[in-house]
mmCIF file as gemmi writes it, N, C-alpha and C atoms, coordinates in Angstrom:
data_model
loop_
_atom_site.group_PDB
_atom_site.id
_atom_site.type_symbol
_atom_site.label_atom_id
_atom_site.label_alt_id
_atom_site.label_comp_id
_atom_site.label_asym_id
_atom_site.label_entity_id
_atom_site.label_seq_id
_atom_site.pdbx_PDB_ins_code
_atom_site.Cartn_x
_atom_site.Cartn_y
_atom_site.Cartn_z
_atom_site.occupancy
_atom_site.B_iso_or_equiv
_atom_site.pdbx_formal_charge
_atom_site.auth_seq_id
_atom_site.auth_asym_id
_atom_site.pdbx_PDB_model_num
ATOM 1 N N . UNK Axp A 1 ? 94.977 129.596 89.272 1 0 ? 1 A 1
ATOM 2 C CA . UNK Axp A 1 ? 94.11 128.531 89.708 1 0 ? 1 A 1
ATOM 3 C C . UNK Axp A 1 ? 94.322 128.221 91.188 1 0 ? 1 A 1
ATOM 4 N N . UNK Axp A 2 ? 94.7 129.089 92.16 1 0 ? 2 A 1
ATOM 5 C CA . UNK Axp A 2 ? 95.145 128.845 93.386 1 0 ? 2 A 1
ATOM 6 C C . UNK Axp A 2 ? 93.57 128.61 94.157 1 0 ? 2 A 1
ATOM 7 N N . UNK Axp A 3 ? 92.514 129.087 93.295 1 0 ? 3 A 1
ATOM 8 C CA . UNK Axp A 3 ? 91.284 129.141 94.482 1 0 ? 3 A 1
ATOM 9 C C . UNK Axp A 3 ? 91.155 127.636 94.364 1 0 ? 3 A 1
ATOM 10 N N . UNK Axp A 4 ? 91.397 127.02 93.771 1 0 ? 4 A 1
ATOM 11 C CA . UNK Axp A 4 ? 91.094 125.468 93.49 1 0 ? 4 A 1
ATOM 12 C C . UNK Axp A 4 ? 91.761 124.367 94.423 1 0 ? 4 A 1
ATOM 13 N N . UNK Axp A 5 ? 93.282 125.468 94.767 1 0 ? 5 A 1
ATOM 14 C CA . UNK Axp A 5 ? 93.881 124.131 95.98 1 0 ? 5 A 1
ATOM 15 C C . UNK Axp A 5 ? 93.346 124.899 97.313 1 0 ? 5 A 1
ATOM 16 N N . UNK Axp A 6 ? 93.246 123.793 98.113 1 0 ? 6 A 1
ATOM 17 C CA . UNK Axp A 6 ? 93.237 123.589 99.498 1 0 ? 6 A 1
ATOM 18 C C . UNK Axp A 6 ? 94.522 124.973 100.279 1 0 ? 6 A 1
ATOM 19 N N . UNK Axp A 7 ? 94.022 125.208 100.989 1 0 ? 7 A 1
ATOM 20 C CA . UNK Axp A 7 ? 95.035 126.557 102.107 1 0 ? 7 A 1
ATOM 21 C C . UNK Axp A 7 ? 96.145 125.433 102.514 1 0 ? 7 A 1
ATOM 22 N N . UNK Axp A 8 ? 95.918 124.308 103.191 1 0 ? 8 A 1
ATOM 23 C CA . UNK Axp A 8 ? 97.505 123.787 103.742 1 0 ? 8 A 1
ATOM 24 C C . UNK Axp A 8 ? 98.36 123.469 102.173 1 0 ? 8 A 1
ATOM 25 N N . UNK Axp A 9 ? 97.898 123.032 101.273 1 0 ? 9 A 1
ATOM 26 C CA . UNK Axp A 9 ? 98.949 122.528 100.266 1 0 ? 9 A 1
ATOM 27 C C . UNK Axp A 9 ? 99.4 123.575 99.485 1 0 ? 9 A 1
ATOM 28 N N . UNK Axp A 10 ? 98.97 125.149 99.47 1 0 ? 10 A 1
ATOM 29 C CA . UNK Axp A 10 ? 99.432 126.026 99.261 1 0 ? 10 A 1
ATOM 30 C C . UNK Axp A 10 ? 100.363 126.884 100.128 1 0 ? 10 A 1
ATOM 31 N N . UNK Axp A 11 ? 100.124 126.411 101.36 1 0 ? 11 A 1
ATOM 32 C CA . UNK Axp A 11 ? 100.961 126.312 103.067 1 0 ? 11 A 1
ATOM 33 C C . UNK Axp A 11 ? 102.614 125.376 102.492 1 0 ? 11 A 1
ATOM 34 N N . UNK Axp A 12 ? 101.942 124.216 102.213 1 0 ? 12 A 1
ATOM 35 C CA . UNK Axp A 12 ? 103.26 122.987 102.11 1 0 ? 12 A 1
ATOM 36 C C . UNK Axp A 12 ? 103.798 123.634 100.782 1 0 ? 12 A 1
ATOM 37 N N . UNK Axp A 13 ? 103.566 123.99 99.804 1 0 ? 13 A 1
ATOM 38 C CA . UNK Axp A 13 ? 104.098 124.315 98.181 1 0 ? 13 A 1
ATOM 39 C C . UNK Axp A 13 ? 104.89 125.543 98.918 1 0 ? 13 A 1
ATOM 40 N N . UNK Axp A 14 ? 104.85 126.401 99.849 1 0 ? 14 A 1
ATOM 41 C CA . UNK Axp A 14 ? 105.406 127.703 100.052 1 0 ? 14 A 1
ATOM 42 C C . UNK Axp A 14 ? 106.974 127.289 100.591 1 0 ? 14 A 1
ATOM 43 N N . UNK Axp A 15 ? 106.73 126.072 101.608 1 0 ? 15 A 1
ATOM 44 C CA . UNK Axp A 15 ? 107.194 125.601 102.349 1 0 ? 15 A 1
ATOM 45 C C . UNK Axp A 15 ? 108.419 125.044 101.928 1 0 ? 15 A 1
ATOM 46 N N . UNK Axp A 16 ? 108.087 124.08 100.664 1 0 ? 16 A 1
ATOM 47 C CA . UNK Axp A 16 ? 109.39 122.94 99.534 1 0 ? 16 A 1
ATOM 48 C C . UNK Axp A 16 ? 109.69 124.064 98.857 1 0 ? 16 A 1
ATOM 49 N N . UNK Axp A 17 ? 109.269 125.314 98.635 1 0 ? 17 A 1
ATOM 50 C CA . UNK Axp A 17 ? 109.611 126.319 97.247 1 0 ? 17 A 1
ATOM 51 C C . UNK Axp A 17 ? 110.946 126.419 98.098 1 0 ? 17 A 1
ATOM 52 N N . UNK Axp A 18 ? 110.761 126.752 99.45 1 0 ? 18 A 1
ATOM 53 C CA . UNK Axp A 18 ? 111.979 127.795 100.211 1 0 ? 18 A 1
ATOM 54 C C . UNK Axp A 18 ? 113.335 127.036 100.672 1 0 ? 18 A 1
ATOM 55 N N . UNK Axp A 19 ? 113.029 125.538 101.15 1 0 ? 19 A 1
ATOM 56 C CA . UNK Axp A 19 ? 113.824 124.891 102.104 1 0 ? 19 A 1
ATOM 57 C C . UNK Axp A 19 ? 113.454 123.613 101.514 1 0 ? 19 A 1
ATOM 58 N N . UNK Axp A 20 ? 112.955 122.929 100.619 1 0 ? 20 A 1
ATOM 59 C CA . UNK Axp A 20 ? 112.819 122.03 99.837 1 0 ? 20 A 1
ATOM 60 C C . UNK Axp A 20 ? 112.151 120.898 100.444 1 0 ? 20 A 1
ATOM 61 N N . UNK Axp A 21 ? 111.878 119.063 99.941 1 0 ? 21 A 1
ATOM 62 C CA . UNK Axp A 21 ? 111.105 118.781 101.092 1 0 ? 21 A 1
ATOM 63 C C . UNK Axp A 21 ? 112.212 117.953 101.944 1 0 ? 21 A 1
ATOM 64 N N . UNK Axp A 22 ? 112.843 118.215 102.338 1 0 ? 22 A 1
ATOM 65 C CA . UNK Axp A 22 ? 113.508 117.686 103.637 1 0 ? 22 A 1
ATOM 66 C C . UNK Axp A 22 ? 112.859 118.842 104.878 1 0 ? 22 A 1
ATOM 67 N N . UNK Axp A 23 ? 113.051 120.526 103.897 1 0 ? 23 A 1
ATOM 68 C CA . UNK Axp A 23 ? 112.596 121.03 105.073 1 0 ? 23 A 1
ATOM 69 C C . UNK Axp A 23 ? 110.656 120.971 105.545 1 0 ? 23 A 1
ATOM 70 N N . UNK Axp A 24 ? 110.365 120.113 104.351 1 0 ? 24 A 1
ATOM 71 C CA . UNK Axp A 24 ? 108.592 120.425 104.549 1 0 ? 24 A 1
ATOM 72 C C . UNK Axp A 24 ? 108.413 118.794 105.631 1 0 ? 24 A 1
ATOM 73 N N . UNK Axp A 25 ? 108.967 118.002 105.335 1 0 ? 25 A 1
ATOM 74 C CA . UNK Axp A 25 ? 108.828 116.887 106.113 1 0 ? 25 A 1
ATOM 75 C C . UNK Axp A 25 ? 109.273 117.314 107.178 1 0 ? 25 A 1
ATOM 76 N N . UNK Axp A 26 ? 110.139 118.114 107.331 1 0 ? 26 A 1
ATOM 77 C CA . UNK Axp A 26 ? 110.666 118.15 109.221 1 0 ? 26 A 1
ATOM 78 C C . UNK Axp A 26 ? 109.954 119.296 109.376 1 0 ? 26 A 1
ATOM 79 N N . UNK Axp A 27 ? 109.257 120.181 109.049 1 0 ? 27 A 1
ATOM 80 C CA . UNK Axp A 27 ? 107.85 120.906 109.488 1 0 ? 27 A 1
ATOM 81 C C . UNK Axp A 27 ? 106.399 120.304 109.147 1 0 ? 27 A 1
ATOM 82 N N . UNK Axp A 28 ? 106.546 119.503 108.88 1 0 ? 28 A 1
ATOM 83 C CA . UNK Axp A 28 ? 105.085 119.195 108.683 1 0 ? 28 A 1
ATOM 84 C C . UNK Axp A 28 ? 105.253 117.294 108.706 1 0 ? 28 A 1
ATOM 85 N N . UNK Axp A 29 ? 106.091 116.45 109.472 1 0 ? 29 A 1
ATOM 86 C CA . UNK Axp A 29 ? 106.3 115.805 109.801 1 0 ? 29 A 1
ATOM 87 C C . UNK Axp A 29 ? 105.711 114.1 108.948 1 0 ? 29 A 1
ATOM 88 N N . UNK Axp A 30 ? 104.712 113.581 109.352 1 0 ? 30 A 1
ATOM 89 C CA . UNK Axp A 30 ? 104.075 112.263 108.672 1 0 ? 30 A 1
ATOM 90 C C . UNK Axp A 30 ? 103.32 112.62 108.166 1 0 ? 30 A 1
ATOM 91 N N . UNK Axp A 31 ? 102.208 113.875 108.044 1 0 ? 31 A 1
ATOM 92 C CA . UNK Axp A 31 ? 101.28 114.219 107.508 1 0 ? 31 A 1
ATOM 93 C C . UNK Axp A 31 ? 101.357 114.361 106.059 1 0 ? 31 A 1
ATOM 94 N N . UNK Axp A 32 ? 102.77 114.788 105.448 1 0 ? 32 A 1
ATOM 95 C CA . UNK Axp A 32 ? 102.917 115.106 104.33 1 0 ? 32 A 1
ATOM 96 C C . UNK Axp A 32 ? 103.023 113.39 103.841 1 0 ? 32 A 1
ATOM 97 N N . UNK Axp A 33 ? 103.7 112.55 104.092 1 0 ? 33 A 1
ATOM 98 C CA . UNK Axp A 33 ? 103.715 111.494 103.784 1 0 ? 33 A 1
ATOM 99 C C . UNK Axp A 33 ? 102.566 110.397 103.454 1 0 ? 33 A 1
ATOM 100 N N . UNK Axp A 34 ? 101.524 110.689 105.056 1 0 ? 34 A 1
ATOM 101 C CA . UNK Axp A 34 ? 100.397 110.151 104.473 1 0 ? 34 A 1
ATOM 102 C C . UNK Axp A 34 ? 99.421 110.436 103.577 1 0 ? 34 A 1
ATOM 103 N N . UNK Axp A 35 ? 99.471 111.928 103.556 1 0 ? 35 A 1
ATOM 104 C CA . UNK Axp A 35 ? 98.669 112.486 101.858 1 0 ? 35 A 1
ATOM 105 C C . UNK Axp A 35 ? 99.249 111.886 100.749 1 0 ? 35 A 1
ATOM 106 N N . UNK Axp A 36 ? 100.574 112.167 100.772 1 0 ? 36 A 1
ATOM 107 C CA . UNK Axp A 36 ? 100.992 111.326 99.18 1 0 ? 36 A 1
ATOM 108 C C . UNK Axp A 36 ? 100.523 110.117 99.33 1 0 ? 36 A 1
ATOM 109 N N . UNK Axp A 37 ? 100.769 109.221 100.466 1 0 ? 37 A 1
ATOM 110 C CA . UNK Axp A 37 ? 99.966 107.614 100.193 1 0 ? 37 A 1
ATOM 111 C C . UNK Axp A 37 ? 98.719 107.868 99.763 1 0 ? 37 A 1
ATOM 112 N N . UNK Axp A 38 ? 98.121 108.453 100.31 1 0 ? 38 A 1
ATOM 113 C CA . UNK Axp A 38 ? 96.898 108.514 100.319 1 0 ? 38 A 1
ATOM 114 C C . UNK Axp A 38 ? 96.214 108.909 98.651 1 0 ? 38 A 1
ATOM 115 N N . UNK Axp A 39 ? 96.924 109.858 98.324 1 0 ? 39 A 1
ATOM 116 C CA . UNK Axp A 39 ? 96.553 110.421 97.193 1 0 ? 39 A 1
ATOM 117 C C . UNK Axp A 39 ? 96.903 109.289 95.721 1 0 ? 39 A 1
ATOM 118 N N . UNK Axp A 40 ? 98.138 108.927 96.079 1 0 ? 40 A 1
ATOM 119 C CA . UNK Axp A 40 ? 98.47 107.732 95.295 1 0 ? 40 A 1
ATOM 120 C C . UNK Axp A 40 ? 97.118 106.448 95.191 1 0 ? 40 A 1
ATOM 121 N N . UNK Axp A 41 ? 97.03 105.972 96.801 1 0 ? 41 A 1
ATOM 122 C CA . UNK Axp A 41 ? 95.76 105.14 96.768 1 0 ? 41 A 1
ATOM 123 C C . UNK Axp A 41 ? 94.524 105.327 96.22 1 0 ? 41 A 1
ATOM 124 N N . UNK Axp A 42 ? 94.26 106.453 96.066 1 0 ? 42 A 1
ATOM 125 C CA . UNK Axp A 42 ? 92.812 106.619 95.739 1 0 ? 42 A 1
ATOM 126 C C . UNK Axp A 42 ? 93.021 106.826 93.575 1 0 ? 42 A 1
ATOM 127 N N . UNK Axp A 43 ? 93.9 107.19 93.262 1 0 ? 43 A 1
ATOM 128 C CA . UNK Axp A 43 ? 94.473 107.7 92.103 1 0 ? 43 A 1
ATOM 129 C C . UNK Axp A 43 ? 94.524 106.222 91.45 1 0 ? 43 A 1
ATOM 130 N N . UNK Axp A 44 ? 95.096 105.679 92.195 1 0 ? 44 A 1
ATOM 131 C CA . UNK Axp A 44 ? 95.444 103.878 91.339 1 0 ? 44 A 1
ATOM 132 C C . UNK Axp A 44 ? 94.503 103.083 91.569 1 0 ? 44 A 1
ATOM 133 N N . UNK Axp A 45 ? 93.599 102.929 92.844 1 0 ? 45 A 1
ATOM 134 C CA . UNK Axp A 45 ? 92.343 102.432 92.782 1 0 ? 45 A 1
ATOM 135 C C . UNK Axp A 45 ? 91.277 102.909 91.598 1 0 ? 45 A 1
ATOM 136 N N . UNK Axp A 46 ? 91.378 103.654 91.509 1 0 ? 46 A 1
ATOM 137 C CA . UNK Axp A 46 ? 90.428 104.503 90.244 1 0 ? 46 A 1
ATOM 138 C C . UNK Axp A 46 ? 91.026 103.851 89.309 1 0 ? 46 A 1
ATOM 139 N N . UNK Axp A 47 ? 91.96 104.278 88.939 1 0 ? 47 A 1
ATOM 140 C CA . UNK Axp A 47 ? 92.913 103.672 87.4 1 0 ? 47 A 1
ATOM 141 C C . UNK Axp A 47 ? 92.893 102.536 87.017 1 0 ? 47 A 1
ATOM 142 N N . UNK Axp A 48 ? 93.288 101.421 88.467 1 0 ? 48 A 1
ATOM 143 C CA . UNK Axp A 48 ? 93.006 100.191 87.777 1 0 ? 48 A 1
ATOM 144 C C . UNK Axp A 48 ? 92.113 99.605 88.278 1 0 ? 48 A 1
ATOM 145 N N . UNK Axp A 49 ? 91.369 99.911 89.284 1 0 ? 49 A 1
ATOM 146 C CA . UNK Axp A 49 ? 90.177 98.693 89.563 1 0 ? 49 A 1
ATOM 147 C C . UNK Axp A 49 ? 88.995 99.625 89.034 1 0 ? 49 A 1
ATOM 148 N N . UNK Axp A 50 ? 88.313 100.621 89.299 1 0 ? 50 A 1
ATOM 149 C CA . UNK Axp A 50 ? 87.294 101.175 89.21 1 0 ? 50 A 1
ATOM 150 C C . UNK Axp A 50 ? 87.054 101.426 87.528 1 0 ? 50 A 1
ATOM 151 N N . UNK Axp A 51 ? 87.84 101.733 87.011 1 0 ? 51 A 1
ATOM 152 C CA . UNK Axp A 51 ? 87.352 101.613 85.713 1 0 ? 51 A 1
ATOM 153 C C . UNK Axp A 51 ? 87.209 100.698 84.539 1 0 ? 51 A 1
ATOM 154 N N . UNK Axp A 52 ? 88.494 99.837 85.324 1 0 ? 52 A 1
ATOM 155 C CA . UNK Axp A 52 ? 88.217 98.462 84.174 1 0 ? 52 A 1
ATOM 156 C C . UNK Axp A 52 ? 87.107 97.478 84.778 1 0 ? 52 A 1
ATOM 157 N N . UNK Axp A 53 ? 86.179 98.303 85.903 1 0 ? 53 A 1
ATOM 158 C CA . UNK Axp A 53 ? 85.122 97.062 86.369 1 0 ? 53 A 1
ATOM 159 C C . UNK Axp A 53 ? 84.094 97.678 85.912 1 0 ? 53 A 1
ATOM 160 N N . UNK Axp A 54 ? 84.14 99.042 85.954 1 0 ? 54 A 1
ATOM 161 C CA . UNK Axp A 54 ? 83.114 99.365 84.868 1 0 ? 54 A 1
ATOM 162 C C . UNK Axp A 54 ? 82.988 98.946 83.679 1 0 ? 54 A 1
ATOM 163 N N . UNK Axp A 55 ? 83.848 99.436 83.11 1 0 ? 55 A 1
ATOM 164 C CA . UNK Axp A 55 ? 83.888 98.556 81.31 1 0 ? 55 A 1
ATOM 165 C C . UNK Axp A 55 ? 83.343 97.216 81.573 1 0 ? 55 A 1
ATOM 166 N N . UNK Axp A 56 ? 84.193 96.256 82.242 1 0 ? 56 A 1
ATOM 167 C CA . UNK Axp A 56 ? 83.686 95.23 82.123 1 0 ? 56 A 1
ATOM 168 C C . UNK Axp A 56 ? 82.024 94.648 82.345 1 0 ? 56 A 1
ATOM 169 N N . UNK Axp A 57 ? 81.757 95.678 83.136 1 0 ? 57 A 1
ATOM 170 C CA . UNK Axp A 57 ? 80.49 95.496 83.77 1 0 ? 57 A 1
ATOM 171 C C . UNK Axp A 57 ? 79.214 96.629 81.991 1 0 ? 57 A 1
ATOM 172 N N . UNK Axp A 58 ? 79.706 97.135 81.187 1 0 ? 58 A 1
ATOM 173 C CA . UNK Axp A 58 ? 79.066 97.432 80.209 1 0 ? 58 A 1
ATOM 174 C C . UNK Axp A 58 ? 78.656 99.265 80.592 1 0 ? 58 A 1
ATOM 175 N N . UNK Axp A 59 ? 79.422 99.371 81.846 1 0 ? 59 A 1
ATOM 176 C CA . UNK Axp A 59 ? 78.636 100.897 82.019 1 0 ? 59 A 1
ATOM 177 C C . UNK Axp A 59 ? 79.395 101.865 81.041 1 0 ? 59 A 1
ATOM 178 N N . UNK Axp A 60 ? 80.541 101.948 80.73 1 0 ? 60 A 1
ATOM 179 C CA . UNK Axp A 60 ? 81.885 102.829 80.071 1 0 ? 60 A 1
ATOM 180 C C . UNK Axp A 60 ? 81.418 101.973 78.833 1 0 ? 60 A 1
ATOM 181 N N . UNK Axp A 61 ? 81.413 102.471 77.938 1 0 ? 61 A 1
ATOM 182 C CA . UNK Axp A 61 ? 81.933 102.077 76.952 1 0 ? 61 A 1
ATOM 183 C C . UNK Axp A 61 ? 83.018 103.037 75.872 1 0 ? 61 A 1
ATOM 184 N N . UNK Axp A 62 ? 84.012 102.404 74.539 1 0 ? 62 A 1
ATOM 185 C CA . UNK Axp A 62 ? 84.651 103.242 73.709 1 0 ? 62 A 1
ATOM 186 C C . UNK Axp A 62 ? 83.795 104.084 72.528 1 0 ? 62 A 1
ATOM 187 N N . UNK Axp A 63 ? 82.576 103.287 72.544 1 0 ? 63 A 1
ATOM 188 C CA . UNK Axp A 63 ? 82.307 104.463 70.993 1 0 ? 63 A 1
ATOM 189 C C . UNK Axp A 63 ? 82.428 105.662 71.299 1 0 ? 63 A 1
């Protein structure tokens, strides 16, 4: 399933495989850091606001 990730995070995965991430943060510096925020933010916005405002709002429902 590699066609599915992105070229740098298959870049950074090569990177922690070899020298782990102390060595991917000191090559690839804040960038790696702000993706994980980033990825976190958008992941938990979904989880807890976006879908329980749907439900609430009648669009989701369980049946």
């Amino acid at each position: 399933m590699t066609f599915l990730k992105p070229k740098f995070l298959i870049e950074w995965n090569k990177i922690r495989k070899e020298g782990g991430y102390k060595l991917l943060i000191k090559k690839k510096g804040w960038n790696v850091v702000i993706a994980f925020i980033v990825f976190y933010l958008v992941r938990d916005s979904i989880l807890y606001l976006l879908i329980p405002y749907l439900a609430i709002k009648g669009i989701i429902t369980c049946n």
